[in-house]
Structures are given as structure tokens and as C-alpha cells.
N, CA, C and O atoms as CSV, one atom per row, in Angstrom:
chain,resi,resn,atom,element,x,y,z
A,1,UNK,N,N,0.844,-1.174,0.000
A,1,UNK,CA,C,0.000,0.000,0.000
A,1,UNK,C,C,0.893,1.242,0.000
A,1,UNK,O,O,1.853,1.423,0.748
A,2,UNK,N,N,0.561,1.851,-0.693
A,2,UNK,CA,C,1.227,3.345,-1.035
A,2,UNK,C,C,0.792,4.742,0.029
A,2,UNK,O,O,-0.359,4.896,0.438
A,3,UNK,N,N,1.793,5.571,0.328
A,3,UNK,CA,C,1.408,6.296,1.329
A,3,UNK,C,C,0.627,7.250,1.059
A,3,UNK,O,O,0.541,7.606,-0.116
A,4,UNK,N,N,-0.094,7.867,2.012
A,4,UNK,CA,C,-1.062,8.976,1.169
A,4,UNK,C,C,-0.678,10.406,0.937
A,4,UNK,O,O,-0.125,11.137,1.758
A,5,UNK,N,N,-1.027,10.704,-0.248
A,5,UNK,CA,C,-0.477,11.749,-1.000
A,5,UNK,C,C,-1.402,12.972,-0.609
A,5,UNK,O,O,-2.626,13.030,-0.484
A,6,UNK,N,N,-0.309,14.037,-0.440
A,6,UNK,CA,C,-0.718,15.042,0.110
A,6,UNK,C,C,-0.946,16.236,-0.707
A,6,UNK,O,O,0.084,16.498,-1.329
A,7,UNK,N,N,-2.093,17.238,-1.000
A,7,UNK,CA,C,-2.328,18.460,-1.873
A,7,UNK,C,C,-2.200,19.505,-0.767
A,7,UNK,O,O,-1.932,19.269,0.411
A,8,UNK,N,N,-2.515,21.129,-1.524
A,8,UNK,CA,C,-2.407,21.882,-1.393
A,8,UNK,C,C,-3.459,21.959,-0.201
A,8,UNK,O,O,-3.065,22.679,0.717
A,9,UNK,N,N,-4.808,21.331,0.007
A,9,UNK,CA,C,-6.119,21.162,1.025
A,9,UNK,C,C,-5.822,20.054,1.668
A,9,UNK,O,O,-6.916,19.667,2.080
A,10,UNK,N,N,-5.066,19.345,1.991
A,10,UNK,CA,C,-5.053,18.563,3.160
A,10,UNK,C,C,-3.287,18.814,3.694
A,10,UNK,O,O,-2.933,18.325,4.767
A,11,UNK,N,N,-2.582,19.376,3.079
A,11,UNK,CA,C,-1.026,19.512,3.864
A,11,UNK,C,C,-1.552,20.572,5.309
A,11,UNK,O,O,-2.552,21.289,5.262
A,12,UNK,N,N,-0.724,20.468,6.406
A,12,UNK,CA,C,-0.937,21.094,7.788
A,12,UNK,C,C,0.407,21.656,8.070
A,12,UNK,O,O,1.391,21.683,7.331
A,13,UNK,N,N,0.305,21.964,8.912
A,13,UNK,CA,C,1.465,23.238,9.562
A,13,UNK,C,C,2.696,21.641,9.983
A,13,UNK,O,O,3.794,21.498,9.444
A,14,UNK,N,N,2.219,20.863,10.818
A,14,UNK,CA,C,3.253,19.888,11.216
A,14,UNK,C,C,3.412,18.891,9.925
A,14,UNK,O,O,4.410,18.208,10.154
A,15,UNK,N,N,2.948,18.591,8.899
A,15,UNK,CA,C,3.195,17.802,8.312
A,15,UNK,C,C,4.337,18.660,6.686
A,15,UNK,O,O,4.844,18.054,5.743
A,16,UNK,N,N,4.358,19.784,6.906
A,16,UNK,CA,C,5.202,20.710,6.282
A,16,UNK,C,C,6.049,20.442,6.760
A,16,UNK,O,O,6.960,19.742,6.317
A,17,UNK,N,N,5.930,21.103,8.137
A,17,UNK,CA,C,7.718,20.968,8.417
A,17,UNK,C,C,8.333,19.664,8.532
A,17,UNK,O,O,9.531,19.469,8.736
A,18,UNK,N,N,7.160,18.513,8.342
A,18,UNK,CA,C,8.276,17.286,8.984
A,18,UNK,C,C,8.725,17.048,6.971
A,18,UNK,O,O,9.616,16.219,6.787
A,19,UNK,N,N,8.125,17.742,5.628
A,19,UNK,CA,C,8.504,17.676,4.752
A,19,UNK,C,C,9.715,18.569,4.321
A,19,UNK,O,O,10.508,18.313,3.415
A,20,UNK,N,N,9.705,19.940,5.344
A,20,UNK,CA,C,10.604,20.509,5.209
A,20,UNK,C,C,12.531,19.922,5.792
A,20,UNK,O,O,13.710,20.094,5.481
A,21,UNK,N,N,11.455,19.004,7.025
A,21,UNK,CA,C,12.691,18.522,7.854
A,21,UNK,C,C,13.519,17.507,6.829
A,21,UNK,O,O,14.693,17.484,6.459
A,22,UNK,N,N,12.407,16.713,6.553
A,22,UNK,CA,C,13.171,15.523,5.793
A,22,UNK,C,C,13.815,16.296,4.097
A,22,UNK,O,O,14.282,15.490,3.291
A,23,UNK,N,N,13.798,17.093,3.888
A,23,UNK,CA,C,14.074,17.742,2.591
A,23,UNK,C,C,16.162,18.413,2.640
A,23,UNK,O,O,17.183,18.579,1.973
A,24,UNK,N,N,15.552,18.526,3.943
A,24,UNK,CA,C,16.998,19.618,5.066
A,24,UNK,C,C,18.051,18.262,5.347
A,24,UNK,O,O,19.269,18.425,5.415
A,25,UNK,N,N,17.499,17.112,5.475
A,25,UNK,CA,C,18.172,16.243,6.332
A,25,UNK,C,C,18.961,15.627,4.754
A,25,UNK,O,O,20.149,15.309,4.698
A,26,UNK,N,N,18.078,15.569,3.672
A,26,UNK,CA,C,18.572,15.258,2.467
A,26,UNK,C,C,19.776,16.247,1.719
A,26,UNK,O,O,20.822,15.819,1.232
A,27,UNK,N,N,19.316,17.749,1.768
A,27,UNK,CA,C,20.459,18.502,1.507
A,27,UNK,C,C,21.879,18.242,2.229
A,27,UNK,O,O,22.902,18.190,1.546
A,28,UNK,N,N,21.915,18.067,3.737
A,28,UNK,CA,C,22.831,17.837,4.285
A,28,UNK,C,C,23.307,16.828,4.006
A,28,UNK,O,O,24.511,16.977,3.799
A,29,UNK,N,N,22.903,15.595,3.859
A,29,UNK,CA,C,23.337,14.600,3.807
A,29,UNK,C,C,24.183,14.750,2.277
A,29,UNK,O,O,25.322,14.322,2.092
A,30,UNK,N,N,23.409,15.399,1.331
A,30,UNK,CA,C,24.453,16.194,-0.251
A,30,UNK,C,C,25.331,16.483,-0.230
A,30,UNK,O,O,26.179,16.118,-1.045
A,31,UNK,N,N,25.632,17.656,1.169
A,31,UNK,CA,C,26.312,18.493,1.333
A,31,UNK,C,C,27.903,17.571,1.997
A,31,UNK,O,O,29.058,17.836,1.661
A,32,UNK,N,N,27.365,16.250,3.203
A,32,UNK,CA,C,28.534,15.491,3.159
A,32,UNK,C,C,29.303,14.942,2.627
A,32,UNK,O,O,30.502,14.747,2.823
A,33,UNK,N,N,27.916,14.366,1.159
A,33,UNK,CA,C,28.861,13.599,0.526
A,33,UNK,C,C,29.649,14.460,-0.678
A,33,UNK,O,O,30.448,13.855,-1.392
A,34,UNK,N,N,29.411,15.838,-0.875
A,34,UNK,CA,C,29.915,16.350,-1.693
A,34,UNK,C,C,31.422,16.720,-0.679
A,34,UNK,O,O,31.940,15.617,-0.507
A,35,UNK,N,N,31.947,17.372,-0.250
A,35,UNK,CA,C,32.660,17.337,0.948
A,35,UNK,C,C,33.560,16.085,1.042
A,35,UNK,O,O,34.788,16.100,0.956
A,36,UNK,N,N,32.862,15.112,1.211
A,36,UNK,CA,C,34.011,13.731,0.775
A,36,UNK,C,C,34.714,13.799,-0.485
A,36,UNK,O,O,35.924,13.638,-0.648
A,37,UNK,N,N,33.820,14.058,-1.378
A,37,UNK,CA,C,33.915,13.798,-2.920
A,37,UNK,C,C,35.322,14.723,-3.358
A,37,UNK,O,O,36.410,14.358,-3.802
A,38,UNK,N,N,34.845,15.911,-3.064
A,38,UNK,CA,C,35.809,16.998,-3.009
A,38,UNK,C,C,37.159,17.105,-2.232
A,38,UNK,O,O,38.126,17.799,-2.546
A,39,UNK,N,N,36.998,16.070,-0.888
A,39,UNK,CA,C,38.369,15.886,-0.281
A,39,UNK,C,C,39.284,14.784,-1.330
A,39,UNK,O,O,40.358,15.106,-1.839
A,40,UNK,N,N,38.517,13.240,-1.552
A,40,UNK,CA,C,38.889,12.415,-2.429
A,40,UNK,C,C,39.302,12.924,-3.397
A,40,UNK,O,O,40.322,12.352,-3.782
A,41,UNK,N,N,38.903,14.045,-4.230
A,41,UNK,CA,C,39.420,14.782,-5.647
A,41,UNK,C,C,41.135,14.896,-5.332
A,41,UNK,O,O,42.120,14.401,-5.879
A,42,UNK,N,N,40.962,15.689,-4.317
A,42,UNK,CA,C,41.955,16.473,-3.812
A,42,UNK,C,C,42.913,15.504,-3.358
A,42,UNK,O,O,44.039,15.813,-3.748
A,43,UNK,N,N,42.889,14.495,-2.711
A,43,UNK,CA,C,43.462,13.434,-2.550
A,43,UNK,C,C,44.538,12.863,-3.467
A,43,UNK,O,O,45.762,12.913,-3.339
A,44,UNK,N,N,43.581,12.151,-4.691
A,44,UNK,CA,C,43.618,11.844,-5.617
A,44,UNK,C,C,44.632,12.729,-6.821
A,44,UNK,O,O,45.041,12.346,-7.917
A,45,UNK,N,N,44.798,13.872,-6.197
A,45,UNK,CA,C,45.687,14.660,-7.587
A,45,UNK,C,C,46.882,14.656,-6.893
A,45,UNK,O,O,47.909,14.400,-7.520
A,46,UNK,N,N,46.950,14.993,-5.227
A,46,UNK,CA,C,47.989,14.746,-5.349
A,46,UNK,C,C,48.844,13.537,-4.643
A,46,UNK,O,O,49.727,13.805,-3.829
A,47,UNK,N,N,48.590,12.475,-4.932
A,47,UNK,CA,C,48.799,11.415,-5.393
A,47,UNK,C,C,49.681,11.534,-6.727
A,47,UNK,O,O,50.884,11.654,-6.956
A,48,UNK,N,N,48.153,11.417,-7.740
A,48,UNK,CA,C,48.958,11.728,-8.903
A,48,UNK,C,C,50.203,12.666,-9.236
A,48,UNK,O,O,51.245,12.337,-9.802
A,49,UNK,N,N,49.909,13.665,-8.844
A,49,UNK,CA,C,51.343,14.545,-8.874
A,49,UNK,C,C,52.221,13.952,-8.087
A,49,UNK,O,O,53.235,14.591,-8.365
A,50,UNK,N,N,52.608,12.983,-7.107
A,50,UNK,CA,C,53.394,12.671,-6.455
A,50,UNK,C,C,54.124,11.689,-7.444
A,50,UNK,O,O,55.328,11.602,-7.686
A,51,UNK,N,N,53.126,11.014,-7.919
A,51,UNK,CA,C,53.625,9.725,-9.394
A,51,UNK,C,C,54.441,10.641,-10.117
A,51,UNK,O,O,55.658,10.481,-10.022
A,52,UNK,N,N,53.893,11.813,-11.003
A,52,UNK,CA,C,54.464,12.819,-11.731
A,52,UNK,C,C,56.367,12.907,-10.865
A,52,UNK,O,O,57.319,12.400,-11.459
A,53,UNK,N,N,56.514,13.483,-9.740
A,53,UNK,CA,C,57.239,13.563,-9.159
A,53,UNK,C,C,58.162,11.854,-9.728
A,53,UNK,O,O,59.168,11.498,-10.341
A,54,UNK,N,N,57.748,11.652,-9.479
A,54,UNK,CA,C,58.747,9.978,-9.218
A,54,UNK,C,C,59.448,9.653,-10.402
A,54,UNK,O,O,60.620,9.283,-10.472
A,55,UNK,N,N,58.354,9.877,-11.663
A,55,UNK,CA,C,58.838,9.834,-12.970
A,55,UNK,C,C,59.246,10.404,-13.605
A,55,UNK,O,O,59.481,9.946,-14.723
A,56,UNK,N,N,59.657,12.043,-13.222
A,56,UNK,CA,C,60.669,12.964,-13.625
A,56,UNK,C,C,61.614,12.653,-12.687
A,56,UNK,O,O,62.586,13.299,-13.080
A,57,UNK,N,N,61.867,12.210,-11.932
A,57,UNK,CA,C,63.116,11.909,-10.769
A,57,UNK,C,C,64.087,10.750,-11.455
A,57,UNK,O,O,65.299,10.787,-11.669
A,58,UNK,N,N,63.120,9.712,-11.719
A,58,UNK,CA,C,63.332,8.275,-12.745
A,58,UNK,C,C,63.990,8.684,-14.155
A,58,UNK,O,O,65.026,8.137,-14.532
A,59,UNK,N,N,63.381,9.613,-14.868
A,59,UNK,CA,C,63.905,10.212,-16.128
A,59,UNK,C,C,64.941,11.036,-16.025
A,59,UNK,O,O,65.465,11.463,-17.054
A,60,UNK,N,N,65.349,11.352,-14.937
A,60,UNK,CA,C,66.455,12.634,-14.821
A,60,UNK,C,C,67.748,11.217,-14.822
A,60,UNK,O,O,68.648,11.152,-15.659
A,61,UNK,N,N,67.559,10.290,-13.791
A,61,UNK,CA,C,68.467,9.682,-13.159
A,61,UNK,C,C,69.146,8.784,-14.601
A,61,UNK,O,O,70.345,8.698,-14.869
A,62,UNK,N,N,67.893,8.123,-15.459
A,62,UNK,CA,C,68.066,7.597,-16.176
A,62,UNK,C,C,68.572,7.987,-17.413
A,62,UNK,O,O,69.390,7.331,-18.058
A,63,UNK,N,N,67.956,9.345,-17.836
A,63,UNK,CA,C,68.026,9.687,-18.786
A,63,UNK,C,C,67.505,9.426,-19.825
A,63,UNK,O,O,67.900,9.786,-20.934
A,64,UNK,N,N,66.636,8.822,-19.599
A,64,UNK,CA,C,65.203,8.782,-20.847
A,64,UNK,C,C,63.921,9.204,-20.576
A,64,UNK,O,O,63.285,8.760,-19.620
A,65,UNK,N,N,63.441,10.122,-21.433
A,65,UNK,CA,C,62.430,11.013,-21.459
A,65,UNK,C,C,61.203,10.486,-21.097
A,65,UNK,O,O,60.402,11.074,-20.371
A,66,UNK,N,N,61.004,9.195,-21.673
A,66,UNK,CA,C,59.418,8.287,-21.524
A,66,UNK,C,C,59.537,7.167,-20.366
A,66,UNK,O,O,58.756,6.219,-20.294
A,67,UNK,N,N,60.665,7.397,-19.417
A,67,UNK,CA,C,60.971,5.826,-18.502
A,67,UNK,C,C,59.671,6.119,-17.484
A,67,UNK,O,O,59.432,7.303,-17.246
A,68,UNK,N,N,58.900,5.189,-16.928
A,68,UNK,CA,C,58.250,4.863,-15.887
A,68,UNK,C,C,58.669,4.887,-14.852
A,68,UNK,O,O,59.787,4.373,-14.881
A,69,UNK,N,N,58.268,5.373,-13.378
A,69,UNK,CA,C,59.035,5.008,-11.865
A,69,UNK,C,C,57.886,3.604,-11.653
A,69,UNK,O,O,56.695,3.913,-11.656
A,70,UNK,N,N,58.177,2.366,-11.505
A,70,UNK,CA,C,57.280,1.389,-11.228
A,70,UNK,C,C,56.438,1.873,-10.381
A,70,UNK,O,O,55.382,2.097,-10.973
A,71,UNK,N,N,56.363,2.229,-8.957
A,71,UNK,CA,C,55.836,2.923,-8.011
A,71,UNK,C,C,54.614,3.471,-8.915
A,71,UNK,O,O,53.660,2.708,-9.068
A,72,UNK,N,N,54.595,4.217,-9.273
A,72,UNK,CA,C,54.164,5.601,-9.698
A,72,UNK,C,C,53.343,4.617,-10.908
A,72,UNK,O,O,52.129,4.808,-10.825
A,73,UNK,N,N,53.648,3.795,-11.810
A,73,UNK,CA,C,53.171,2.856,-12.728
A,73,UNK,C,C,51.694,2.081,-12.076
A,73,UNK,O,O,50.493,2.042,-12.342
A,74,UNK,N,N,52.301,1.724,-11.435
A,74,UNK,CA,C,51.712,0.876,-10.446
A,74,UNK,C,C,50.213,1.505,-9.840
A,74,UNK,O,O,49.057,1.087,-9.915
A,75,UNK,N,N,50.762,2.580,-9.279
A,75,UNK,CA,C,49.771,3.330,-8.262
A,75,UNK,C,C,48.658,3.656,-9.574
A,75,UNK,O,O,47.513,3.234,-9.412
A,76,UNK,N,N,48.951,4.334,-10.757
A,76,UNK,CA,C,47.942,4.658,-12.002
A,76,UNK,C,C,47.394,3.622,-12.365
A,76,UNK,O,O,46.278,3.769,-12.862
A,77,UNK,N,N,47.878,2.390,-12.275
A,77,UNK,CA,C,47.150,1.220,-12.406
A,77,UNK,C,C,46.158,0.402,-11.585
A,77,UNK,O,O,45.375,-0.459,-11.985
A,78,UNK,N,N,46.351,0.835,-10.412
A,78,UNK,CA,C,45.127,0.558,-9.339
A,78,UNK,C,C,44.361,1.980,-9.125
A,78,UNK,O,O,43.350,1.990,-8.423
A,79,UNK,N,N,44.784,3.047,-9.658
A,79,UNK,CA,C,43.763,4.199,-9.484
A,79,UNK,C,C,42.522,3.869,-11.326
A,79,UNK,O,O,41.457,4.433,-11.575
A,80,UNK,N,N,42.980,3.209,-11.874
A,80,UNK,CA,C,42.179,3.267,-13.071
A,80,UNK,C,C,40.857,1.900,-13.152
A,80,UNK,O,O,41.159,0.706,-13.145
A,81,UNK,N,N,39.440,2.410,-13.224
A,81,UNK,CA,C,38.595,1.875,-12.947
A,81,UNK,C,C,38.923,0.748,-13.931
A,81,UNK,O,O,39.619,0.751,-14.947
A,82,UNK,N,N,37.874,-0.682,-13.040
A,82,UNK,CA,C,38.592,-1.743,-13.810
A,82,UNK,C,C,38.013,-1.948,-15.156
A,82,UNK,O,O,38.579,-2.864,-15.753
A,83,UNK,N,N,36.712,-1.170,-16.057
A,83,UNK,CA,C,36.367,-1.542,-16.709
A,83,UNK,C,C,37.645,-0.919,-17.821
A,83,UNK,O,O,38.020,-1.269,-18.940
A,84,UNK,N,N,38.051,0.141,-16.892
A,84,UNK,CA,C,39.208,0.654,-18.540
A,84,UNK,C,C,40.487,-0.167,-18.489
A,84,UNK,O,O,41.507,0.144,-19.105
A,85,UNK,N,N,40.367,-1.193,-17.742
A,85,UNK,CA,C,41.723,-1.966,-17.538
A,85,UNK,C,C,41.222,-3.416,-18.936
A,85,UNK,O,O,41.905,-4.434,-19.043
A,86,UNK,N,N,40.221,-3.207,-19.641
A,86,UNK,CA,C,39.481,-4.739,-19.755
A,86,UNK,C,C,38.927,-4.503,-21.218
A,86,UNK,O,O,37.889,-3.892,-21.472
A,87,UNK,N,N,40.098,-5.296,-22.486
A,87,UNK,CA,C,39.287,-4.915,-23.417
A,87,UNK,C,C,37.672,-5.737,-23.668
A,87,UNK,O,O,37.336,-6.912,-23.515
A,88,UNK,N,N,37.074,-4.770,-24.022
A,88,UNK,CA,C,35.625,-5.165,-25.182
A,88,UNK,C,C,35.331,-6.458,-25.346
A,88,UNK,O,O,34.404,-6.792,-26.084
């Protein structure tokens, strides 16, 4: 059974706000996970720039322009979702 749906002639003063409440409790709950999302971004780059780091360190030492730091290989390879790891 489906709950009963509320119009403009039967909504009330308490049944607003408990729509307003639950509406508030949903933004916030947005607002955390955007906040994670945005720390993880941030995380995540520099990481990557740390790889960056490793493999100009690797190329200086070595002296080849395109060499890999395994580390740094590695880490881009478990940061890359597995469907792009997987041909067709």
C-alpha cells in the first residue's frame, strides 16, 4: 500500500515541516557527501602529482624522457577503474 499523498487542502502546519525537515536532512546529507567527494578529488591529484614527481626523478636519473618510476606505474594502475583496464 502506497502512502497517502498530500495536496495543497489537506497539507498542515506539522506535516510541512516534517517535509521541510526531511528535505533539510537530504540537503545535508548532499552536502557530506559532496565534501568527501571533493576531499577524495583532492586526494587523488595529489597522489597523482606525487607519481608525476617519481617519474621525472626516474627520467632525470636515467636519462630517458618516456621511462616509468614502477611505483608511480603501479599506483595509475590501481587508481584506473577496472572496466578501462578490460578490453571489449
Amino acid at each position: 500500500m502506497t502512502r497517502r499523498r498530500h495536496t495543497a487542502d489537506t497539507i498542515t502546519d506539522p506535516i510541512l515541516d516534517a517535509l521541510y525537515a526531511n528535505a533539510t536532512r537530504g540537503w545535508r546529507r548532499g552536502d557530506r557527501w559532496k565534501r568527501r567527494a571533493v576531499a577524495a578529488e583532492a586526494a587523488i591529484a595529489r597522489l597523482t602529482a606525487w607519481c608525476d614527481e617519481l617519474d621525472a626523478n626516474m627520467q632525470a636519473i636515467a636519462h630517458t624522457p618516456d621511462l616509468q618510476h614502477p611505483v608511480a606505474a603501479n599506483i595509475r594502475a590501481k587508481l584506473t577503474a577496472p572496466e578501462e583496464n578490460n578490453a571489449p
